[in-house]
N, C-alpha and C positions, 0 to 999 in steps of 0.2 A: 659574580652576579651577571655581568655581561652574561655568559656562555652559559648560563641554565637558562636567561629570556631568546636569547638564541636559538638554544635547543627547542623552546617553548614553538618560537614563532616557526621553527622550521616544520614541526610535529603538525601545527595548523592549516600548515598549508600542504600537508601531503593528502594527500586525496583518498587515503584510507581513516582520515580523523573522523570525520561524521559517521559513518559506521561501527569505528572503537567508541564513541561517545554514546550513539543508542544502544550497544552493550552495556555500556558503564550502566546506564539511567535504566535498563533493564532489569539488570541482576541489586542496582540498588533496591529498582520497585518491588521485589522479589524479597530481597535482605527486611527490607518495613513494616511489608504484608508479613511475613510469617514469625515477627519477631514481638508479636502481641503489644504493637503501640498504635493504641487508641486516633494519635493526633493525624494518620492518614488518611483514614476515613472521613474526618472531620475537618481536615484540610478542604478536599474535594468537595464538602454542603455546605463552605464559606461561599455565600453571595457576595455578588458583585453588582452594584447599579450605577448606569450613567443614564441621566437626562436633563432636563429642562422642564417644570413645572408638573402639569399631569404626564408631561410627556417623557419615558422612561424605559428601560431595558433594563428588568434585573433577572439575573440568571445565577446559580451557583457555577463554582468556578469549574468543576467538569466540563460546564455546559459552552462554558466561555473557552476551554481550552478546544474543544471538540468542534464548536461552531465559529470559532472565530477564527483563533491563529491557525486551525487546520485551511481555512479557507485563504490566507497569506502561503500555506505550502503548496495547494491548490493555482491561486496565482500562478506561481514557480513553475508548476507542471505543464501549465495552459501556454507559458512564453516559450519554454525548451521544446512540446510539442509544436507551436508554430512556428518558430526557427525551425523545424529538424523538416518541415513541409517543405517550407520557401527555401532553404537553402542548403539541408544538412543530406543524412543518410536517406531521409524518406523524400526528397526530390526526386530522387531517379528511379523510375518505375522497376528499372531490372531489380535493383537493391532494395527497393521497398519490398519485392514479393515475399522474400527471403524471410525475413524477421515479420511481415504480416503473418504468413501462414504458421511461425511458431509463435504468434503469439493468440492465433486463433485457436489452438490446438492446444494451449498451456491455459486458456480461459475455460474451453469447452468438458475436455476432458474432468480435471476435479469436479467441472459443475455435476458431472452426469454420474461422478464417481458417490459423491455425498447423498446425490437423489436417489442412490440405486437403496443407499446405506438408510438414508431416512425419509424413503419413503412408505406413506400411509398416515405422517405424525406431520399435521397443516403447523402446526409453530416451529419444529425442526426446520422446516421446509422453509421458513425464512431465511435460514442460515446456507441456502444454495452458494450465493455468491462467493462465501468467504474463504475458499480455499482457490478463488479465481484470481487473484490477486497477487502480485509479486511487490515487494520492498527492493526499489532501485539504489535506493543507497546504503544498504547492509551487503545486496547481492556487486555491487561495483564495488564498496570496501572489502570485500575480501577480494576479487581481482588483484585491486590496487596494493592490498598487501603480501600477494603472489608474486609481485614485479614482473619480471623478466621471465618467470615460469612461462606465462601466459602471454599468446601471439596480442599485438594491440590490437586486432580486427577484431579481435572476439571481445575485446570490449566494448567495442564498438556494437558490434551486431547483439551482446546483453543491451544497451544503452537503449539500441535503436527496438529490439523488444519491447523492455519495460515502458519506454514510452507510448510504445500503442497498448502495453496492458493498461498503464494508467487513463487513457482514452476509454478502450473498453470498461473499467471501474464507473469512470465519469457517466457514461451512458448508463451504465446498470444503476446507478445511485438516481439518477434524473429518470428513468422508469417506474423501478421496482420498489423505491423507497421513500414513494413521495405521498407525505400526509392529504389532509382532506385539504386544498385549496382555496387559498383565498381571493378571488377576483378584485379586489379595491388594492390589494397588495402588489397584482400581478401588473397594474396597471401603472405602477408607482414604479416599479421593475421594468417595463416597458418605455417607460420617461425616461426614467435613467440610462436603459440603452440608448435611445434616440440620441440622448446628449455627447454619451462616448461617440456614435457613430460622423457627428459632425464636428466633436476633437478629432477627429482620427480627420474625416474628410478634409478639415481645415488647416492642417498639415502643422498643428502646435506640437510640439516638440519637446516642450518641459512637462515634465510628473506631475505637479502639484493637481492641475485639473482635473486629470484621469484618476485621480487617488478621492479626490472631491466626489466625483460622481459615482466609483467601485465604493465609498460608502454608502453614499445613498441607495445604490444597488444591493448593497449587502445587507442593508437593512428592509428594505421591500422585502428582500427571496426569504428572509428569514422567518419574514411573518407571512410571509405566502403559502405555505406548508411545501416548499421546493426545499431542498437541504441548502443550508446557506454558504457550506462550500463551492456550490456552481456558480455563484457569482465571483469569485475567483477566475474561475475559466474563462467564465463570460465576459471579463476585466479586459482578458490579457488577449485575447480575438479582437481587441482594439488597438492593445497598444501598436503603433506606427514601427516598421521595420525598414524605414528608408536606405535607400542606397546611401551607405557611409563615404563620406568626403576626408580625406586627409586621415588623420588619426583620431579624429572624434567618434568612437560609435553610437552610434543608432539607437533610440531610446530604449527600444529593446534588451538589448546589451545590455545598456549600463541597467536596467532595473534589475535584470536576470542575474549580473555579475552582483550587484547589490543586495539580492535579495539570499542568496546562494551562502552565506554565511550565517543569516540572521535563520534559515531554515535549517541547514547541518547543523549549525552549533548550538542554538538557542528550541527552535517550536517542536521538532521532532523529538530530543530527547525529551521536552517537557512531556508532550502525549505520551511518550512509551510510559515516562513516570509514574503519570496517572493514570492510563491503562491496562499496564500489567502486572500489577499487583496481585498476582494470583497466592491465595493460603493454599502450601501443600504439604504442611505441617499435616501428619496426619490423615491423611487422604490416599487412598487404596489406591494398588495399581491398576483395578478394575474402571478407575475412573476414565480412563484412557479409553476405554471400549466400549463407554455411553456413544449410542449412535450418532451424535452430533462431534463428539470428540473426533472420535472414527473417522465421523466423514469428513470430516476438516481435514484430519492427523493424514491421510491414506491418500485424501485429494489433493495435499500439498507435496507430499514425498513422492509417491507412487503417478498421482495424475498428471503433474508438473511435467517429470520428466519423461511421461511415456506422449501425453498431448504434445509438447514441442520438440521431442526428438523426431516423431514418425511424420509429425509434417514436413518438418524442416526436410526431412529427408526423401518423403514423395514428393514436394516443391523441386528439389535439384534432381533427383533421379527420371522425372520427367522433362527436363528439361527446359522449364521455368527457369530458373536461376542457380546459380553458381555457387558453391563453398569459397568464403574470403579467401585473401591469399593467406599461408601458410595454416591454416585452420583445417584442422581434420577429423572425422565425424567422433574419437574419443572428446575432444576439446566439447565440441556440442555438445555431446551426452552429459559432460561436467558442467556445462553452461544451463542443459535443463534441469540440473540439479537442485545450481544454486536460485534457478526461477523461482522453484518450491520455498524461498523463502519470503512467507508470506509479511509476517509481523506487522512494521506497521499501519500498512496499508490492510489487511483481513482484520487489524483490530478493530478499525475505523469502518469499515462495512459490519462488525459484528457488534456494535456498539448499536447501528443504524438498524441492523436486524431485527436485535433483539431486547430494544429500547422500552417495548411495550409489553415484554413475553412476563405473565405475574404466575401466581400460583404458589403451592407450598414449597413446588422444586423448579425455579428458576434457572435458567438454560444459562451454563457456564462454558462461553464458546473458548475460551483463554487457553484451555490446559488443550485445547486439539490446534490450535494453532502455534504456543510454545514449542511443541512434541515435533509438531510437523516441521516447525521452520529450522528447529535444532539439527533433525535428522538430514533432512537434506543440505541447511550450510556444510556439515562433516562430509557425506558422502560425496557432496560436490568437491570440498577442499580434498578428499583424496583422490580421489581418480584424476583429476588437474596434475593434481603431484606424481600421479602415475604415467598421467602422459609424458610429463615432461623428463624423467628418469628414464621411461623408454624412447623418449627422441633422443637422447644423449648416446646412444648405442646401436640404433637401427630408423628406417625412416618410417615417422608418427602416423603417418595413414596407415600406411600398409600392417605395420604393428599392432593399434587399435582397434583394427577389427572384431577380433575373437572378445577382447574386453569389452567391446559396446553392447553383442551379441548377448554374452554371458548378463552384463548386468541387466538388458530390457528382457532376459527369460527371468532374470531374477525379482522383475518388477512386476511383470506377468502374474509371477508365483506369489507373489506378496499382496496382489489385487484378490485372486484368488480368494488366498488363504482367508485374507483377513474380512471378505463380503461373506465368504461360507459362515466367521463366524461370527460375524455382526446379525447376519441373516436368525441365527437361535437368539439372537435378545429380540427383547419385545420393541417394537416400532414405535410405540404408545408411550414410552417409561422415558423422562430428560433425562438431563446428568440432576445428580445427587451433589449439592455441594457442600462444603464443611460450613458449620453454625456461622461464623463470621460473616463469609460469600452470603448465605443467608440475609443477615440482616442489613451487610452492607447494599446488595441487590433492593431488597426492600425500603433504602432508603433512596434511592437514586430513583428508582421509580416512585416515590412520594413526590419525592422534587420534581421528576421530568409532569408530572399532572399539576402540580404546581402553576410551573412556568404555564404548560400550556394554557389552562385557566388565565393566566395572566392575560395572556395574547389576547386570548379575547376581544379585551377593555383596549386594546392599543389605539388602534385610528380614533 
């Protein structure tokens, strides 16, 4: 008994667990959906209300998984990005260039790769972002479960990526996705900062207050028509990062360290659970070349790693910044690979997208992001594996060459191929999804008009 809770506890603490665990909850969500039982659909339009007299918030539980605990992941993202300013990889300008421009280039590219794919079609055309997107902790769980294959700069500089992708996400979602505006809410949202901003200036130190007021805050943005994940971000831009004394850390820290299990282990596989439920029982493999599919699928494989290879590498070949140490331009090309994995973060942008898209064929962004983030976790896990078998025999730069070469003519060729032939379908036509996607689509959007009616009556 000892030596299985042993094994347990050591498996939790390896730093590839939260990535095996949004697998698990993936292919479970997958194993539900396709296995014709009723209770997962109906799981997801159980509501949930808390209030106080007239005064109330009910949402079904999608609505709560999506609006709420993503916005505790959100949190998470908002402290690791202001640690990594004030004191981590993105402190130092030389080292910041590096991972800025691949992560400008791993944003840009998919986006313009989807637009090319769907454009003329204004409701595709919502789905721009979501192939812009990386999953940092699937693309770090597979590192982590490379070990020693993989130099640790290069996790470091995935690390220090994803985190400015996650920024850019943040920004795209607080633009591009923000409903019609509520001013009395916005105002209540604005109190609420004012108050973090005079914990933070009054140098308090303990959580409880700052958790007091990111609710207040989280419930203002959410009636604001602001996504009510940004109040997450805008939490942790408060929290206090004081110079640590002795062995105490900094409130920062301990929330960050605290929160860092409750997010790997618990909130993230919940969303995947409830999000990717895709029915592919029966579902043609034409479905993959609906232009939305496409554009996602091609923006994630293809645009991923041609956007933050070719910057990455006109940043150092001009003389901006430097390749880590022992890091060699194959390692990168394997590192923009595994950027293409979008999952749960493009689920979460495509959810936002495509929240209000109705009609008889409702836009199923799921099967282009699946496809996309599959292809590139493999193609990233093998050329890693191929670096490291050719550094075993000869040295990894110099060797890497012709390999990197070959696969960006090979990526070239696959952008191509594949806009010539997204180009003969019609621009005009979504994806087609199986009767189920159907009705289940049709009930989500029942409920999201629902709620919103709700809000209304709120203040």
């Amino acid at each position: 008994m000892k030596s299985s809770k042993a094994i347990v506890k050591k498996w939790l603490h390896h730093e590839a667990a939260p990535g095996v665990l949004l697998l698990i909850a993936t292919f479970a969500a997958l194993l539900v959906a396709n296995s014709g039982a009723v209770w997962y659909g109906q799981l997801l339009e159980v509501y949930g209300r808390i209030g106080i007299g007239d005064w109330k918030i009910e949402k079904p539980l999608l609505l709560w998984i999506n609006d709420g605990l993503m916005a505790v992941f959100f949190l998470l993202v908002g402290l690791e990005l202001k640690r990594e300013i004030l004191t981590g990889e993105l402190s130092n300008r030389k080292k910041l260039l590096l991972p800025l421009a691949g992560a400008i280039g791993g944003m840009a590219v998919p986006a313009i790769i989807y637009t090319l794919i769907n454009r003329g079609d204004p409701v595709a055309m919502k789905g721009w972002a979501i192939p812009a997107a990386t999953d940092i902790a699937f693309a770090l769980g597979i590192l982590a479960l490379l070990g020693s294959r993989v130099p640790v700069a290069l996790k470091i500089l995935l690390a220090s990526i994803a985190v400015i992708d996650d920024l850019g996400a943040i920004v795209i979602i607080a633009l591009f996705y923000t409903e019609q505006l509520s001013i009395l809410s916005l105002g209540f949202a604005a109190g609420a900062l004012v108050i973090l901003f005079g914990l933070n200036r009054a140098g308090v130190k303990t959580p409880s207050p700052y958790i007091v007021a990111g609710l207040i805050l989280w419930v203002a943005v959410l009636k604001s028509g602001v996504h009510a994940t940004l109040a997450g971000v805008a939490l942790a831009a408060f929290i206090p990062m004081q110079r640590e004394v002795g062995d105490e850390p900094c409130l920062l820290r301990r929330l960050e360290h605290g929160l860092h299990s409750w997010v790997g282990f618990a909130i993230l596989p919940v969303f995947a659970f409830a999000n990717a439920g895709v029915p592919i029982l029966g579902m043609k493999p034409e479905a993959l070349l609906e232009p939305v599919s496409l554009g996602i699928a091609l923006g994630l494989f293809a645009g991923k790693q041609l956007g933050i290879f070719t910057f990455c590498w006109l940043t150092v070949k001009s003389g901006l910044a430097n390749l880590p140490a022992k890091v060699g331009w194959i390692h990168v090309y394997g590192l923009s690979l595994l950027c293409g994995i979008g999952f749960t973060m493009s689920l979460f942008i495509g959810s936002l997208a495509f929240e209000s898209a109705s009609g008889p064929n409702p836009v199923d962004e799921r099967v282009g992001i699946l496809s996309g983030s599959l292809f590139s976790a493999l193609a990233g896990i093998g050329v890693l594996l191929f670096a490291h078998r050719r550094a075993q025999n000869s040295d990894t730069v110099s060797s890497s060459r012709g390999v990197t070469a070959a696969g960006i003519v090979i990526c070239l060729i696959g952008v191509a191929a594949f806009s010539s032939l997204s180009s003969c379908r019609s621009h005009t036509d979504h994806q087609i999804l199986p009767p189920d996607r159907n009705v289940q689509e049709k009930h989500r959007i029942a409920l999201q008009s629902k709620w919103e009616i709700q809000q209304d009556n709120f203040w």
